[in-house]
C-alpha positions in Angstrom: 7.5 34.4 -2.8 5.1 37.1 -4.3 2.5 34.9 -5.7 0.5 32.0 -4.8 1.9 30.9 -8.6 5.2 31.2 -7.9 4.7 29.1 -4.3 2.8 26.5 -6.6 6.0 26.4 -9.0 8.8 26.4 -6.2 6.6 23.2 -4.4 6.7 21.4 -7.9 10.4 22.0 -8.6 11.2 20.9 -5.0 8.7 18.0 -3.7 10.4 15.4 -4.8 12.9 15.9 -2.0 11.3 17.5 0.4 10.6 21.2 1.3 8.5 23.3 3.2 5.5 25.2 1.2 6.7 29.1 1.6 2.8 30.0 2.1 1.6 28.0 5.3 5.0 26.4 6.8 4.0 22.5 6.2 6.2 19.8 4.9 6.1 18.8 1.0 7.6 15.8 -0.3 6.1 13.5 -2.9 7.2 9.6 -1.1 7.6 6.9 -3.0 6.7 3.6 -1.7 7.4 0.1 -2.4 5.5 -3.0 -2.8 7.7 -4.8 -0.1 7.6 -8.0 1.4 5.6 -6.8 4.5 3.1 -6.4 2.4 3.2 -9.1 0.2 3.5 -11.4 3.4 -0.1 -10.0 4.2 -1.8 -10.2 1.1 -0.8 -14.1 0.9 -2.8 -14.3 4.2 -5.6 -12.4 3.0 -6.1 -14.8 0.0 -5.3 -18.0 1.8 -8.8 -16.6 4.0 -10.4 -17.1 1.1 -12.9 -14.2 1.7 -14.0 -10.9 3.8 -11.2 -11.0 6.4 -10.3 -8.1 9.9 -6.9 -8.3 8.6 -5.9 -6.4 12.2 -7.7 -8.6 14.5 -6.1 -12.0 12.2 -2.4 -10.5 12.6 -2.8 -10.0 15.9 -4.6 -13.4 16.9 -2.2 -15.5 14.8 1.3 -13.3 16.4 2.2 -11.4 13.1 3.6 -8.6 12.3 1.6 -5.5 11.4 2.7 -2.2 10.6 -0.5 -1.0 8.4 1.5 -1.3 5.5 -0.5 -3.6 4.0 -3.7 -1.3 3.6 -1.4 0.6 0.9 -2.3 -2.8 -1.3 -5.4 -0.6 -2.2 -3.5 1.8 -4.1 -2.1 -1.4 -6.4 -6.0 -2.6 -6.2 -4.7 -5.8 -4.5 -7.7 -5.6 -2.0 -10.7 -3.4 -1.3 -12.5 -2.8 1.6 -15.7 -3.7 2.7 -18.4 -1.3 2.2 -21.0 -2.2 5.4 -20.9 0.3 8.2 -18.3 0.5 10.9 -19.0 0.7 14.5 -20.2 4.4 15.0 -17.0 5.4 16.7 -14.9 3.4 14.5 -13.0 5.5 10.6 -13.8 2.1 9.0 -15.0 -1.4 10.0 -11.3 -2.8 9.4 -13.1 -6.0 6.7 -10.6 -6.4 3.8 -10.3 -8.4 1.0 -8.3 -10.3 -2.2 -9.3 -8.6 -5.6 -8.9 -10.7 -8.5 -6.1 -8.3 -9.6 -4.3 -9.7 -6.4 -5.1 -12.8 -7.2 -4.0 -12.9 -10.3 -0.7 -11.0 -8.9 -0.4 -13.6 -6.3 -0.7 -16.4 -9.0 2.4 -14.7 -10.8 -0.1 -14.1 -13.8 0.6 -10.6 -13.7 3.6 -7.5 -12.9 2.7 -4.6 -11.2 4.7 -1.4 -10.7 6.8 -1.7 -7.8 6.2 1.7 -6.3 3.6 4.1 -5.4 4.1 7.4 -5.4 2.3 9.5 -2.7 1.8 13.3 -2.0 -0.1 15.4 0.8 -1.5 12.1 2.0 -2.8 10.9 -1.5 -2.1 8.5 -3.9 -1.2 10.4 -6.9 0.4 7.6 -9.2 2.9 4.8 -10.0 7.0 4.7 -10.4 7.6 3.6 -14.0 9.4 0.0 -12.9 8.0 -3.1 -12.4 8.3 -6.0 -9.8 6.4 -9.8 -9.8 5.4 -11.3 -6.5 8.6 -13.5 -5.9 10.8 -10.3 -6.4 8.4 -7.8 -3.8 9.0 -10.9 -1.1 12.8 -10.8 -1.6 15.2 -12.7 -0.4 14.7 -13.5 2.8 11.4 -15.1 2.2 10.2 -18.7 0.1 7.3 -18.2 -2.5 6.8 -21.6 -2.3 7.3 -22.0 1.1 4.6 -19.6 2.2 1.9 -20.7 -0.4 2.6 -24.0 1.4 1.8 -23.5 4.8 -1.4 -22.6 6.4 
């Protein structure tokens, strides 16, 4: 490449599947992530807390799964963190929870788009298709049956 435009360029043309940036070396690819079931499976135990929630410390007192995944909600502005001050050594103080948006979502009073779309570590937008709650849990999960039991 002769010019930092011409990197720019080549990266836009190719970070949808993947390439490395000709000036520095590092990996460029523009993922695309999916409101999934994981996910939804956590925000229905978020909202059935009712309120401010360690959503790490609850999956791993009550045995459930927890892959992180569910902190992407943010991005669909299913939950928000809380804003008081972590432990000094400590990113973030790990206190999450239900927005009204999610709410709403998890009251099947809304759609959302199924996807995120995520570059260079940063949300950068939304895939054009849409999913409802019942269709992010998929198959191999019961709405009903989870809204159910505590």
């Amino acid at each position: 490449m002769e010019t930092i435009k011409q990197a720019k360029e080549y990266l836009r043309e190719n970070f949808e599947k993947g390439t490395d940036c000709p000036c520095c070396g590092q990996h460029v690819k523009l993922y695309k992530r999916k409101l999934n079931s994981g996910m939804v499976m956590a925000l229905i135990h978020i909202y059935k807390q009712g309120d401010w929630i360690n959503v790490k410390d609850y999956m791993r007192k009550n045995s459930l799964p927890n892959n992180h995944d569910w902190t992407l909600l943010r991005y669909w502005g299913l939950i928000e963190e809380s804003t008081e001050k972590a432990e000094e050594a400590k990113k973030n103080n790990g206190v999450w929870r239900i927005t009204q948006k999610g709410v709403k979502f998890i009251k099947k009073q809304i759609t959302l788009n199924s996807h995120i779309l995520i570059y260079n570590n940063k949300f950068t937008g939304y895939s054009d298709t849409t999913t409802d709650i019942e269709k992010a849990l998929g198959s191999k999960f019961n709405f009903t049956e989870l809204m159910n039991n505590k």
